[in-house]
N, C-alpha and C positions, 0 to 999 in steps of 0.2 A: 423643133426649134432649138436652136443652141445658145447655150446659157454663156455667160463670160461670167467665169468665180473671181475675177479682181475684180468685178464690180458688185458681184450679187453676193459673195460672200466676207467682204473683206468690212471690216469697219469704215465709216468714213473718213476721209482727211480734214474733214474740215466742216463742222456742224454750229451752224448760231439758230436757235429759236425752230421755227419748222423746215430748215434748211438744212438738205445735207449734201456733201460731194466729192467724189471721189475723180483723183487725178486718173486719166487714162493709160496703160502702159506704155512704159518709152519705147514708140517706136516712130522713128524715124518718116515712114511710109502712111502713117496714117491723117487724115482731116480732121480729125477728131483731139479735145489734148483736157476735157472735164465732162467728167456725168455726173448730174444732179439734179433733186428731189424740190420741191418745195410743197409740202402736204399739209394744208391748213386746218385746223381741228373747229371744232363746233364751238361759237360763241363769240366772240372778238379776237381773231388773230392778232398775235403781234405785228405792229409796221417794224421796218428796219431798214435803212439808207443802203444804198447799193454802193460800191464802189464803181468808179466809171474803168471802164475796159471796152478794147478794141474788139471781142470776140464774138459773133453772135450765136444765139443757141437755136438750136434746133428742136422744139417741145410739143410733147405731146397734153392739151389740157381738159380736164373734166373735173364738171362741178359732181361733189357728190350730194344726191338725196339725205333727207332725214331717216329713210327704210336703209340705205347704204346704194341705193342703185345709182352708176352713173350716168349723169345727162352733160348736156352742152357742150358735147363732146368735137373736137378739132385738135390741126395740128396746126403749130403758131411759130411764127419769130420772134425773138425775143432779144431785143437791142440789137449794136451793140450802144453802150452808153458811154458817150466822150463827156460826160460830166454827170458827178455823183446825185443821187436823186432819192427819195421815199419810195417804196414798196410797200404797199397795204393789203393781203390778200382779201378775199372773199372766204367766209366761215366754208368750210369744206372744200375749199379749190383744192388742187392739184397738178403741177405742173414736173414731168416729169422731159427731162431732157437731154442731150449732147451739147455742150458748146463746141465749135469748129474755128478752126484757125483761120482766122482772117483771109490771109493770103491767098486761102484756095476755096472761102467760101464762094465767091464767084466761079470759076471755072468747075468748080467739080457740081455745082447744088445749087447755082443760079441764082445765089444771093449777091447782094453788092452790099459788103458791111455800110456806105455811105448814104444809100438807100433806105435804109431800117432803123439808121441812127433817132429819129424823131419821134417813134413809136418804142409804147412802153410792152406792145407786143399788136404783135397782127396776122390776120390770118398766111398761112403757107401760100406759095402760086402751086397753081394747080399743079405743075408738071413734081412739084416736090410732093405733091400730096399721093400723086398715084404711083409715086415708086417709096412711100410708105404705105404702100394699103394691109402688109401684113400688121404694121404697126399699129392701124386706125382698127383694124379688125377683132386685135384682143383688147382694145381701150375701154371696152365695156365694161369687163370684168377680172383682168388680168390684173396681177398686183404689180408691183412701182418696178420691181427688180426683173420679171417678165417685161417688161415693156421695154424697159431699159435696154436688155438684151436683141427684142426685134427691131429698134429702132437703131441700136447698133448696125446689125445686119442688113437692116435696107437701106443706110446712106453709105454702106461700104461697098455694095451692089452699086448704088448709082453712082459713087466715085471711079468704081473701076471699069466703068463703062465709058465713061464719058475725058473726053479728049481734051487732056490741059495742055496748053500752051505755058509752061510757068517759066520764070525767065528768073533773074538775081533775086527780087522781092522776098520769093521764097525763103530761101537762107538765110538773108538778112533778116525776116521774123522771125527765123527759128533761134538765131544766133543772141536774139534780143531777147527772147524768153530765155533761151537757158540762162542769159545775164542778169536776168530781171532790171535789164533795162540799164546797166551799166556798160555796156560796150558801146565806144563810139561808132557813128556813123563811116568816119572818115579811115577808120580802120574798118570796121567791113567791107566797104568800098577799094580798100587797097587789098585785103585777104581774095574779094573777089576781080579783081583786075577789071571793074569799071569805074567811070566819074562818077564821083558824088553826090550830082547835081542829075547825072541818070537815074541813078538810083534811087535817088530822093524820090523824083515826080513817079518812076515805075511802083516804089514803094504807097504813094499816098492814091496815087490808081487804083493798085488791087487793095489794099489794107483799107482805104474809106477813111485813113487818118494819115499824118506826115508819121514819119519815125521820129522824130524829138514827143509829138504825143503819144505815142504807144509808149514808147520807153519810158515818160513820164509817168502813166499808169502805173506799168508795171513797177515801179519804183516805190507809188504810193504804196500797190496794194502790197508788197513786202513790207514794207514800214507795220501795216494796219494789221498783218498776221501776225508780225514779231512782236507787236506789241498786246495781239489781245493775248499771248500766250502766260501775261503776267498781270496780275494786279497794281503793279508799281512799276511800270516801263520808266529804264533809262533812256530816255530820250535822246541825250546826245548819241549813247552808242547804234540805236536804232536808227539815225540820221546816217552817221557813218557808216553802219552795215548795208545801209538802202543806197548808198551812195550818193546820197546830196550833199551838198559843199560842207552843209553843217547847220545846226537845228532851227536858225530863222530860216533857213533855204526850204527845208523839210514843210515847215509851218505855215510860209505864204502857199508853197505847192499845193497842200490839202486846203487852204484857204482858199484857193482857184478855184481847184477843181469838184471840191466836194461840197463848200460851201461855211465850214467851220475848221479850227481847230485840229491837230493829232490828238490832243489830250480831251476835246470834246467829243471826237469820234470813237475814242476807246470806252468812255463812261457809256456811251449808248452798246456797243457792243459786248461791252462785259457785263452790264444790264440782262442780257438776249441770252447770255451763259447758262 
């Protein structure tokens, strides 16, 4: 089996509570753009609000026993989540996974992010499950970073098999991620020399969201990283860096989408610290 050391050996980017996750390498070519853990320890896990995102993941999950052996074992989808929500695990759950990029979760993996959006996770279709079987096969006893690694390798297998049609959409969410969500529409739409109004509906086809919501996310959740980075977030300049008009703009946003506050969302998170 082959290992990937930016993921298995590197520290995480990004750890709250029993959650860890590492950015994928930039590459251009790949379906893949976060790997991440969710490992619930014995007794009452922590809950913790999710941020809403367009991305769905691709997870492998298993309860663990009290001797250590795993059972209830499956592979699951997991969102995407167009609006922020509570996560509670189960004492010894385990959810190891890939998030995949919108745009090509459909053509490459047979998901349709708009399909998946309702469910807080559900079982894989079959045709994903049997081009993971190397992945379902060490799930028994393989640890987080092992897994991580074959799960890698079997939705890289099935991407490069399978026959995308991908059309502008694609670009346009790449372009939006590396913005985090600050690029407009109407300039991607001219960089790529179609209407707007194409790209829009091609955009919320394969994405399962318009572009003003994905960009919206991604917006949030830059706000929500830059700020758990401190105890005492400048608000306003986090508003500015996130690129909202300015900090009521910032504050109804997460009040939409997540349901509270930036500065109620930070106290629960820096909480999870």
């Amino acid at each position: 089996m082959v290992r990937d050391p930016p993921i298995a050996a590197a520290a995480p980017d990004h750890a709250l509570g029993q959650y860890q996750a590492w950015r994928a390498p930039d590459d251009a070519g790949s379906a893949l753009d976060l790997a991440w853990t969710s490992i619930a320890r014995p007794g009452e896990p922590a809950a913790h609000r999710l941020l809403p995102h367009g991305e769905p993941s691709i997870a492998l999950i298993r309860q663990r026993h009290e001797n250590g052996e795993a059972q209830e074992l499956d592979l699951v989808i997991c969102g995407p989540y167009y609006k922020g929500r509570h996560y509670t695990p189960s004492p010894r759950e385990e959810l190891i996974a890939w998030r995949v990029k919108p745009e090509l979760a459909a053509a490459l993996f047979g998901i349709s992010p708009g399909e998946f959006s309702d469910y807080q996770r559900i079982s894989a279709p079959k045709r994903l499950k049997d081009a993971c079987a190397q992945t379902l096969s060490l799930g028994e006893h393989a640890c987080a970073r092992d897994i991580l690694s074959a799960l890698k390798n079997d939705l890289h297998r099935l991407a490069c098999a399978a026959a995308a049609n991908l059309g502008p959409e694609r670009l346009a969410a790449t372009w939006l991620r590396d913005s985090e969500g600050q690029i407009r529409l109407r300039d991607i739409a001219a960089r790529l020399d179609v209407s707007e109004r194409n790209l829009r509906r091609r955009f919320t086809d394969h994405v399962g969201c318009s572009p003003k919501t994905y960009a919206r996310h991604l917006q949030i959740t830059a706000a929500a990283l830059a700020a758990e980075k401190t105890a005492d977030p400048d608000w306003a300049e986090i508003a500015a860096g996130a690129g909202f008009h300015d900090q009521p703009h910032m504050i109804n946003a997460f009040q939409s989408e997540i349901g509270i506050t930036p500065k109620a969302f930070h106290a629960e998170r820096r909480a999870l610290l």
